[in-house]
N, C-alpha and C positions, 0 to 999 in steps of 0.2 A: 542573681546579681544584676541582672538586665532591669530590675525594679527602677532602679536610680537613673536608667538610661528612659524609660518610661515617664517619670515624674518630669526629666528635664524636657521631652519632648512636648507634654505639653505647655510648661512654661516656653516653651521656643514658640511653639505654633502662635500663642497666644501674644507674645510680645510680636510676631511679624503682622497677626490684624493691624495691630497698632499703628506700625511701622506702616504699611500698605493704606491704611485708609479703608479697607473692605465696609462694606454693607454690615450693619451691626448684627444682624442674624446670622452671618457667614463666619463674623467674629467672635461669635456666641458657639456656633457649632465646629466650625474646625477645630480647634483645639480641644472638643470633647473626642474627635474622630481622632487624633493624632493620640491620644491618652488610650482611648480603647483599642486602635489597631497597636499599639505597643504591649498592649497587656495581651492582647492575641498572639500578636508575638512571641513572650516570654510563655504563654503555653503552649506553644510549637516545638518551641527550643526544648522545654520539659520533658515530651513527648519525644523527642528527636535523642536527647541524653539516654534515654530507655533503650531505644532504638524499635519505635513504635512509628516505624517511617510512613505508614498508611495514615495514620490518625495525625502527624505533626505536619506533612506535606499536605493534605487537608486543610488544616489550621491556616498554614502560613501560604497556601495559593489562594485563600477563600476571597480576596480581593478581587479578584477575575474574575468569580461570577456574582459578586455584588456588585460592583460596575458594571456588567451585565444588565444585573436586575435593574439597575437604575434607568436603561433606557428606556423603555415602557411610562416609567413614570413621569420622564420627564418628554416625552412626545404627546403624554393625557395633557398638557399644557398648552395654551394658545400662546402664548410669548416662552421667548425664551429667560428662563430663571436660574442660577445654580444653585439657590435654593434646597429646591424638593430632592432635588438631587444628591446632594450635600445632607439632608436628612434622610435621604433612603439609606449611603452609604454610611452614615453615623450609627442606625438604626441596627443596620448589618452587622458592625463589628462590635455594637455592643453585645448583641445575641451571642455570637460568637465567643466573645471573650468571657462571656459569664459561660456557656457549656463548657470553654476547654479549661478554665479557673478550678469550676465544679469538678472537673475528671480528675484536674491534675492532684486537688486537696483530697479528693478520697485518696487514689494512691499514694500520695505521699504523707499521708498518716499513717501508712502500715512502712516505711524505712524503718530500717534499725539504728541508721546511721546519720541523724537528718545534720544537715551541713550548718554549721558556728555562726549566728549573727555576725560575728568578727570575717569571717571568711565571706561572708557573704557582702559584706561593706566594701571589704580592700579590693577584692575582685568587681564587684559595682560598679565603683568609680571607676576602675581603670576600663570595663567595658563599654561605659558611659563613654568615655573621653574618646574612645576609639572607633564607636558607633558614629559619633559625629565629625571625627574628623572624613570615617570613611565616606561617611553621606552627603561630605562636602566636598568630596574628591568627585564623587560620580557627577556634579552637579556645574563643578567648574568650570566644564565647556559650556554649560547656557550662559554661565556669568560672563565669562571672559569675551567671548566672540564677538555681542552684541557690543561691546565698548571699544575694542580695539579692531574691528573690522565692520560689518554693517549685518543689517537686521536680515538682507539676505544670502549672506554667507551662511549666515548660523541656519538659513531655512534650507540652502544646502548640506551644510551639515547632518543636519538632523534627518536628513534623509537617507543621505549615505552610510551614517551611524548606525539610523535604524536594520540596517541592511547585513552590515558588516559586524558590528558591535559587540552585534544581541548576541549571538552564540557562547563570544568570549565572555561576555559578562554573565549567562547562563552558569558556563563553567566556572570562572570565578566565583561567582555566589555558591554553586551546586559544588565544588570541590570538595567544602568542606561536611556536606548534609551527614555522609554515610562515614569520611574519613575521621573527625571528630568522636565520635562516640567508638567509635572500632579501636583506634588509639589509644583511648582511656581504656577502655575494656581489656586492652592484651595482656599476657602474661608475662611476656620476657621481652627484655629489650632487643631479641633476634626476633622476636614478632613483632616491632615494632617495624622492624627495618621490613621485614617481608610486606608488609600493610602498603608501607609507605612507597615499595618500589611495584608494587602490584596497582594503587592506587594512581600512581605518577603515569606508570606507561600506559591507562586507561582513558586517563584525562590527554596527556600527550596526543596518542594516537586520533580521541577525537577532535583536538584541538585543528590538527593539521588535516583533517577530513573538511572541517569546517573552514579552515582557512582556504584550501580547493575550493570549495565550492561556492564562497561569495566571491571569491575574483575572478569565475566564470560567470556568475549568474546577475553580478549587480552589472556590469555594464550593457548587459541584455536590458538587463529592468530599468537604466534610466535611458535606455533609446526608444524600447519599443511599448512601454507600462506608462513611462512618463513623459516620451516624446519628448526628449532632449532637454525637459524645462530648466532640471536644476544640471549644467553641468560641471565636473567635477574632473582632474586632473586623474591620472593613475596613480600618482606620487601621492595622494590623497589615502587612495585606495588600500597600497601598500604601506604606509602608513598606520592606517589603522592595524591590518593583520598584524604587521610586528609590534606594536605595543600591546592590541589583545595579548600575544604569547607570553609578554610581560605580567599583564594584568592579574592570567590565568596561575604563571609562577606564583604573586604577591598570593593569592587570594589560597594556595596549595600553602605555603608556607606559612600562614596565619594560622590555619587551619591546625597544623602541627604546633603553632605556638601556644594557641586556646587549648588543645587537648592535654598535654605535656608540659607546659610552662608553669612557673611556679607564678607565685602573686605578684611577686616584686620581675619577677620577668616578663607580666600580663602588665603592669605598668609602664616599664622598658621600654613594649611595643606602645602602649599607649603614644609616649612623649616621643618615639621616634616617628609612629604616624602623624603627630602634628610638624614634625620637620620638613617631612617629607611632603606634607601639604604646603606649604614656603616654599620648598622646591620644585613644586610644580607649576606653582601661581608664576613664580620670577623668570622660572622654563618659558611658559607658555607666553607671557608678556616678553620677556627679551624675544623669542623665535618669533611673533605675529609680524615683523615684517616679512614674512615668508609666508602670507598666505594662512589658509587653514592646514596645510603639513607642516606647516612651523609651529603651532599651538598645539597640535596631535603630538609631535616629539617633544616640545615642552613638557607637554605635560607626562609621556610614558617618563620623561625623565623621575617625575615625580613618583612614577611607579616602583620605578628601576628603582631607586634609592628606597621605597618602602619595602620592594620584595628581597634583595641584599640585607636589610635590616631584619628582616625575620628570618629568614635563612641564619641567620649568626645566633640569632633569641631561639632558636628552634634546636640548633645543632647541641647547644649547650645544656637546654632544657633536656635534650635527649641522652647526652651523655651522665645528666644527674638523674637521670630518669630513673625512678621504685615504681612496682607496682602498688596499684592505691588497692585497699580491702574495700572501698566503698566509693559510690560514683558520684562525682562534684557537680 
């Protein structure tokens, strides 16, 4: 179903050259890179429904070492270009996306079971819709900041974030790698529950490991790493960790919605994650006279209401919950 979430990203990528004004080779090639790192995607996720977690974490980290590879190529240059750059990294995921394409079509010509063009549409779109709104969520603090505070808040930010953030959105993304496919797979709905409370107090426990440990460790790193440049409130600080706990909740409780939810419940979340993106943009703009923890609560608001919202789409799912004979 991710196909349609695929197709639209590269018409996104390509109408934002537009939008931007880019170098017409940049506007040539990103939107081919946006189209193949999607289609790498949907063969992770492939891979990941199997639960062939070596070969789809693979897939879906291989951006890390093609960004990688791309420095080499771009230090072979006397000026600097995004270019060559932008062509190694296109290069990259087109190889990629045609191997894991290639694995995923032989296996999947030996199901017994292969899933309904129909099923595969309704759920599409609704993945579609939800991909993007989620992709606008992670991105609304570059948007917001720079317009309603200054160019160097946000370079505070973005430091601090990096710091604090990352872990949470680790978990949030990784919540659902192992918990997804293990869901679909169980047998009874008392295994569902055991999954899900073994899986919670795991992420839990490391949530709150990593929340310790950036409220010890960033204030070190912006006195003595970065010598005071960007400084930053506590209220900031804390700030972020309790909306990460949020973020970590929405991204457990998706995860349970996608495994278990039916079509018209995958849609549900769809149109409630776009609400909940209005709620966090109006959060984040009403609280910005408070600084950067006024735009951080803004926006966990926007969290809060998306992870409530799947919580409700999830419990309900669970209680109509059958076991499937075959995996979607």
């Amino acid at each position: 179903g991710m196909l349609y979430f695929t197709l639209m990203s590269h018409e996104f990528a390509a109408a934002s050259m537009v939008l931007y004004g880019l170098d017409p080779g940049l506007a040539a090639v990103l939107p081919v890179t946006a189209l193949a790192a999607s289609l790498n995607k949907v063969a992770g996720s492939f891979f990941q429904s199997r639960r062939r977690y070596g070969l789809s974490l693979f897939l879906n980290q291989i951006h890390n070492w093609i960004v990688l590879f791309s420095v080499p190529v771009v230090v072979a240059f006397e000026r600097p270009d995004a270019l060559p750059a932008a062509l190694t990294i296109t290069a990259g995921y087109c190889v990629m996306a045609a191997a894991g394409w290639w694995r995923a079509m032989r296996e999947h010509a030996h199901d017994a079971a292969p899933v309904s063009p129909q099923t595969l549409m309704r759920e599409g779109f609704a993945a579609m819709g939800t991909q993007v709104a989620i992709g606008l969520f992670f991105q609304l603090d570059r948007l917001i900041i720079p317009r309603t505070l200054s160019i160097a808040d946000l370079a505070t930010y973005s430091v601090v974030s990096a710091i604090v953030a990352s872990p949470f959105r680790m978990l949030q993304v990784g919540a659902s790698f192992t918990l997804l496919p293990g869901l679909r797979a169980a047998a009874s709905r008392a295994g569902v529950f055991r999954l899900l409370k073994r899986e919670a107090a795991a992420v839990l426990g490391i949530a709150i490991v990593s929340a310790v440990a950036v409220i010890l460790v960033t204030p070190w790193i912006g006195t003595h790493l970065l010598n005071d440049q960007y400084p930053f409130a506590a209220s900031l600080l804390y700030a972020m960790v309790i909306v990460g706990f949020v973020r970590v909740w929405a991204g457990f409780a998706y995860a349970a919605v996608s495994a278990l939810g039916s079509g018209s419940q995958l849609s549900q979340y769809n149109l409630w994650s776009w609400v909940a993106l209005g709620v966090a943009i109006a959060g984040a703009v009403a609280a910005s006279g408070q600084g950067l923890t006024g735009i951080v609560y803004g926006l966990g608001a926007g969290w809060l209401f998306l992870a409530v919202a799947a919580t409700l789409i999830a419990s309900r799912a669970i209680a109509a919950w059958r076991p499937s004979p075959a995996p979607r």
